[in-house]
Backbone as JSON Lines, residues from 0, in Angstrom:
{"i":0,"aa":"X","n":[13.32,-12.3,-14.97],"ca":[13.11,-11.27,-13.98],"c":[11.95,-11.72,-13.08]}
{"i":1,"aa":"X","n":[12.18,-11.68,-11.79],"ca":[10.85,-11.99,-10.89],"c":[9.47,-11.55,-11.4]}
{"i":2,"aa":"X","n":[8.93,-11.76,-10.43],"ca":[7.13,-11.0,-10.85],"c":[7.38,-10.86,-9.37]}
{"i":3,"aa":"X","n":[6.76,-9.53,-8.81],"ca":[6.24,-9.43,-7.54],"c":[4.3,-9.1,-7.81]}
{"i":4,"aa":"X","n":[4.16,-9.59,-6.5],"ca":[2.83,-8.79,-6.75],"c":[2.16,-8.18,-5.69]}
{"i":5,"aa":"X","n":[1.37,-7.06,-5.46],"ca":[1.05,-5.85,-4.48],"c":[0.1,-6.22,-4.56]}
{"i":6,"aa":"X","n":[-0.54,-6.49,-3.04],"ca":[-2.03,-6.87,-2.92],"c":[-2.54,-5.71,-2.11]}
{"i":7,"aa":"X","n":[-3.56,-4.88,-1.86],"ca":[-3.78,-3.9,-1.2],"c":[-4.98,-3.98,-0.33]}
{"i":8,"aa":"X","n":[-4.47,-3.73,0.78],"ca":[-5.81,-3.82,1.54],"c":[-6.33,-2.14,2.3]}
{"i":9,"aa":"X","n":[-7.49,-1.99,2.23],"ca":[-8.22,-1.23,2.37],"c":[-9.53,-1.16,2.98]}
{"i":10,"aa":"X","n":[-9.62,-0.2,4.34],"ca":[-11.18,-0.74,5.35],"c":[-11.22,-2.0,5.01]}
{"i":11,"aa":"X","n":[-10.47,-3.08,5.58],"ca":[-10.62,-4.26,5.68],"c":[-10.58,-5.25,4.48]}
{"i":12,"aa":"X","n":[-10.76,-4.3,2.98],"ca":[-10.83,-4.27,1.69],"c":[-10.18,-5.0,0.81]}
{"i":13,"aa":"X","n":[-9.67,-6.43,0.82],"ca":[-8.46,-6.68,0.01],"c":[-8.67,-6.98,-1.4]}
{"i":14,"aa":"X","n":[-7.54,-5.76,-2.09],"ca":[-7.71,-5.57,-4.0],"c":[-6.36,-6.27,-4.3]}
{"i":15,"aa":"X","n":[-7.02,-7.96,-4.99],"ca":[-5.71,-8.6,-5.2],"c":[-4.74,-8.25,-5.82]}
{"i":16,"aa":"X","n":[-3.73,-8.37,-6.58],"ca":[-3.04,-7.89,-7.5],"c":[-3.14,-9.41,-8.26]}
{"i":17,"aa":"X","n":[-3.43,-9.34,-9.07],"ca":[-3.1,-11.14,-10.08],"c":[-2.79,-11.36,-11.45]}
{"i":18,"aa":"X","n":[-1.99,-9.58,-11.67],"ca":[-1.46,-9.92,-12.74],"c":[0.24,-9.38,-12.3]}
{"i":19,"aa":"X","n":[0.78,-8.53,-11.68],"ca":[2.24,-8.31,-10.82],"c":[2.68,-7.93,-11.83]}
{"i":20,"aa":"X","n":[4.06,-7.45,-11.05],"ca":[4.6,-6.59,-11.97],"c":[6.19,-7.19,-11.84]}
{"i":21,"aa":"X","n":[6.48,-7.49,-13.02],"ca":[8.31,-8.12,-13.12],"c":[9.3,-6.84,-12.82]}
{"i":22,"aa":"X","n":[10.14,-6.88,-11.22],"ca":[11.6,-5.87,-11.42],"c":[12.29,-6.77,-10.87]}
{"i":23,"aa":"X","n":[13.35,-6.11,-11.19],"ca":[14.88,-6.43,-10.97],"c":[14.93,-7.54,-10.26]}
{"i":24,"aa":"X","n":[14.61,-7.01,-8.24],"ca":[14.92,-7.33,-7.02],"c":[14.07,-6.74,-6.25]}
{"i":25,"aa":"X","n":[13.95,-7.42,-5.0],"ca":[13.12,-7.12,-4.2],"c":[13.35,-5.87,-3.36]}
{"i":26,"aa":"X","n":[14.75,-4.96,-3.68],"ca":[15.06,-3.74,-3.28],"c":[13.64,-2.89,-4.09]}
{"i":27,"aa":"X","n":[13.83,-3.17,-5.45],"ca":[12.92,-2.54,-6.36],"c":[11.42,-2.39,-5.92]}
{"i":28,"aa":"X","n":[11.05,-3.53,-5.04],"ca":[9.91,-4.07,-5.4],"c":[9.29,-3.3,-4.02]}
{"i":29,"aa":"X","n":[10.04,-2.9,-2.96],"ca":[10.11,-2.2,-1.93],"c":[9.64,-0.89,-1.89]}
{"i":30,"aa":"X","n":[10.68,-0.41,-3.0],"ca":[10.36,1.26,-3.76],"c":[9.27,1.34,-4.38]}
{"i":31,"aa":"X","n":[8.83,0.41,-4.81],"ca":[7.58,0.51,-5.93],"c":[6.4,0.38,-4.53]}
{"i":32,"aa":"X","n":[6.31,-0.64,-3.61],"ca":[5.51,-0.17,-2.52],"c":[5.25,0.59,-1.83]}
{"i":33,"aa":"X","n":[6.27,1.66,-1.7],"ca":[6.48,2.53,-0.49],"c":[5.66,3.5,-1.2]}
{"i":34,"aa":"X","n":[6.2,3.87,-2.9],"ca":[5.71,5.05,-3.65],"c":[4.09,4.46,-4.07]}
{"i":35,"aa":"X","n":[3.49,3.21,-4.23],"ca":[2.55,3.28,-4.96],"c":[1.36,3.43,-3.6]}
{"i":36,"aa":"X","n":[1.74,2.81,-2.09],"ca":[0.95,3.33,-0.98],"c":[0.91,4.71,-0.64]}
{"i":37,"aa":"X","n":[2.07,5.3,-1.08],"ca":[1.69,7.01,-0.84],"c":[1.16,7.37,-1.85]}
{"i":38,"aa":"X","n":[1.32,7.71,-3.09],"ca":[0.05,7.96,-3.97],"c":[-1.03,7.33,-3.8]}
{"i":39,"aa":"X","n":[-1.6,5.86,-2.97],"ca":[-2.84,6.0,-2.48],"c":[-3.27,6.49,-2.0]}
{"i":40,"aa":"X","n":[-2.59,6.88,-0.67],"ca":[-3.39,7.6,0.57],"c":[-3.62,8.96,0.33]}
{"i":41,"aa":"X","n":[-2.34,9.74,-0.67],"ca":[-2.94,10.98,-0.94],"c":[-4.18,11.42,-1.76]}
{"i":42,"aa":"X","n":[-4.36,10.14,-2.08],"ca":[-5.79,10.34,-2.68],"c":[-6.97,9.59,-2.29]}
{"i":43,"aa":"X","n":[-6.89,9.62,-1.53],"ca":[-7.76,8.98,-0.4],"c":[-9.0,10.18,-0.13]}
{"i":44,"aa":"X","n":[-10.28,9.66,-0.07],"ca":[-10.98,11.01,0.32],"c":[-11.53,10.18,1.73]}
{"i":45,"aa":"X","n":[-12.23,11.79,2.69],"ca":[-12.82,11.58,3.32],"c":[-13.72,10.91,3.94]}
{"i":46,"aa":"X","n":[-13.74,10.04,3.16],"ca":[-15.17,8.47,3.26],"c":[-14.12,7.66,4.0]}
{"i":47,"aa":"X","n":[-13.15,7.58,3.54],"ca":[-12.02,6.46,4.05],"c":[-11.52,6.79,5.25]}
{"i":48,"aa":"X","n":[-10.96,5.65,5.87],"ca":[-9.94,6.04,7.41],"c":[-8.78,6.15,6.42]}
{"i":49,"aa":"X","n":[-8.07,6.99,7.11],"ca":[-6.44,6.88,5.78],"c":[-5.36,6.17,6.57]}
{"i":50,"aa":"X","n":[-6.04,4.63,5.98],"ca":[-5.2,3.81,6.59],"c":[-5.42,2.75,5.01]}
{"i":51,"aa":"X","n":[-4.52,2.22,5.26],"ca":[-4.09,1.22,4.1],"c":[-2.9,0.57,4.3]}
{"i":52,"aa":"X","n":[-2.87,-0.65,3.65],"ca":[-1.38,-1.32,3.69],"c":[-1.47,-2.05,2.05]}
{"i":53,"aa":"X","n":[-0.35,-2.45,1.67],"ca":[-0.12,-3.2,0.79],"c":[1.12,-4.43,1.21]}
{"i":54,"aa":"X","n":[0.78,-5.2,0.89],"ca":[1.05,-6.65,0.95],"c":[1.82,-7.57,-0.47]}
{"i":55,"aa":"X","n":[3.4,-7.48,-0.35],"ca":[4.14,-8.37,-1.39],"c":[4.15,-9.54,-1.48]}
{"i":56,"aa":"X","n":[4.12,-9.93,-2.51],"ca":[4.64,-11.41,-2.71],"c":[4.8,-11.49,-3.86]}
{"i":57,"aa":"X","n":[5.69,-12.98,-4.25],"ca":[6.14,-13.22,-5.14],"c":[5.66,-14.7,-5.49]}
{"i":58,"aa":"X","n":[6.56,-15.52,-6.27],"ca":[5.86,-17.15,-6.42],"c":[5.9,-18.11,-5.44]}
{"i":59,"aa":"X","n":[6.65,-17.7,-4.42],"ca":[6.67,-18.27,-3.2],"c":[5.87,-17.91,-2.2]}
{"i":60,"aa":"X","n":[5.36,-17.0,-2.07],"ca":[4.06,-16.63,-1.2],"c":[4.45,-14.85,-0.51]}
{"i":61,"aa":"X","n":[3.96,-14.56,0.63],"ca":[4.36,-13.26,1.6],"c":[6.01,-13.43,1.54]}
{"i":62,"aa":"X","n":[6.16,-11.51,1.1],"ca":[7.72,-11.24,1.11],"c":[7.37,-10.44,2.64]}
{"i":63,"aa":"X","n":[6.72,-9.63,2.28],"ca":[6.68,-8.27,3.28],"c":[5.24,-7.67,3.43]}
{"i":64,"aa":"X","n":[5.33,-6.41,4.59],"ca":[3.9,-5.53,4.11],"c":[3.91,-4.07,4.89]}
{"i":65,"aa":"X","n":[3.55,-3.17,4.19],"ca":[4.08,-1.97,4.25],"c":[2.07,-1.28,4.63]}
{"i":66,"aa":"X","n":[2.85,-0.31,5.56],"ca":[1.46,-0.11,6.28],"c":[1.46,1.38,6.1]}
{"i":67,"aa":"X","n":[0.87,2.62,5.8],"ca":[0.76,3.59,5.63],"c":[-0.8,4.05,6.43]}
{"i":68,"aa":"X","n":[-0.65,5.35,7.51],"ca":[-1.72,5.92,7.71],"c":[-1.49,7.37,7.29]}
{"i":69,"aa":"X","n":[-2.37,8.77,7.42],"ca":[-2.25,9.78,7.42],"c":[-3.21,10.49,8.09]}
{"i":70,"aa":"X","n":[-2.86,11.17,9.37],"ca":[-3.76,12.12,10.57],"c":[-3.98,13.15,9.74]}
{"i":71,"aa":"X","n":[-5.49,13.12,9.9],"ca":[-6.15,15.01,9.45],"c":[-6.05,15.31,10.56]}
{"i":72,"aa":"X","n":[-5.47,16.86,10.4],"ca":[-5.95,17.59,11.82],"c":[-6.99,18.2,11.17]}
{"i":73,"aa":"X","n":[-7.79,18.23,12.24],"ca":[-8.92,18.91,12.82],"c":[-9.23,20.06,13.67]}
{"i":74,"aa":"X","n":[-9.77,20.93,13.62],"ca":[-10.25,22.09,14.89],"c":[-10.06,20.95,16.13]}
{"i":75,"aa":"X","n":[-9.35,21.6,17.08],"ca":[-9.39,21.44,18.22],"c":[-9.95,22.1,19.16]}
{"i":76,"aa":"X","n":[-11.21,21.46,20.38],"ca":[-11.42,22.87,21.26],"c":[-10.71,23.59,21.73]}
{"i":77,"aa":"X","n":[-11.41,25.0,21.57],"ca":[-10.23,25.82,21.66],"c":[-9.52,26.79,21.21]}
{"i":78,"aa":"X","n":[-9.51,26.41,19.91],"ca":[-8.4,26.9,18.74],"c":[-9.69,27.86,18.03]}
């Protein structure tokens, strides 16, 4: 079974991944990015810009990279 591995970057921040995680296919490995960047950002506090990406690869190097932000609204003048 492959190994992929999710590298995450954050405020400029990059948290390697260097131990990966073995699925199926790279369909899998897609889903597992999409869901493990949104449970980041929702927990993301206020110190952070809520911006993040995570970054695949496998033993061959960059598959892909999946970019996630999330807008606070704010009081607007006005409102």
């Amino acid at each position: 079974m492959p190994r992929y591995f999710f590298d995450l970057w954050v405020a400029g921040d990059l948290i390697r991944d260097d131990d990966g995680s073995e699925l199926p296919d790279l369909t899998q490995s897609r889903t597992v990015a999409a869901e493990t960047l949104s449970s980041i950002i929702c927990d993301m506090d206020d110190r952070h810009a809520r911006e993040c990406s995570l970054s695949v690869r496998d033993a061959t190097g960059l598959l892909f990279s999946v970019m996630a932000s999330e807008v606070l609204a704010k009081s607007w003048p006005g409102q």
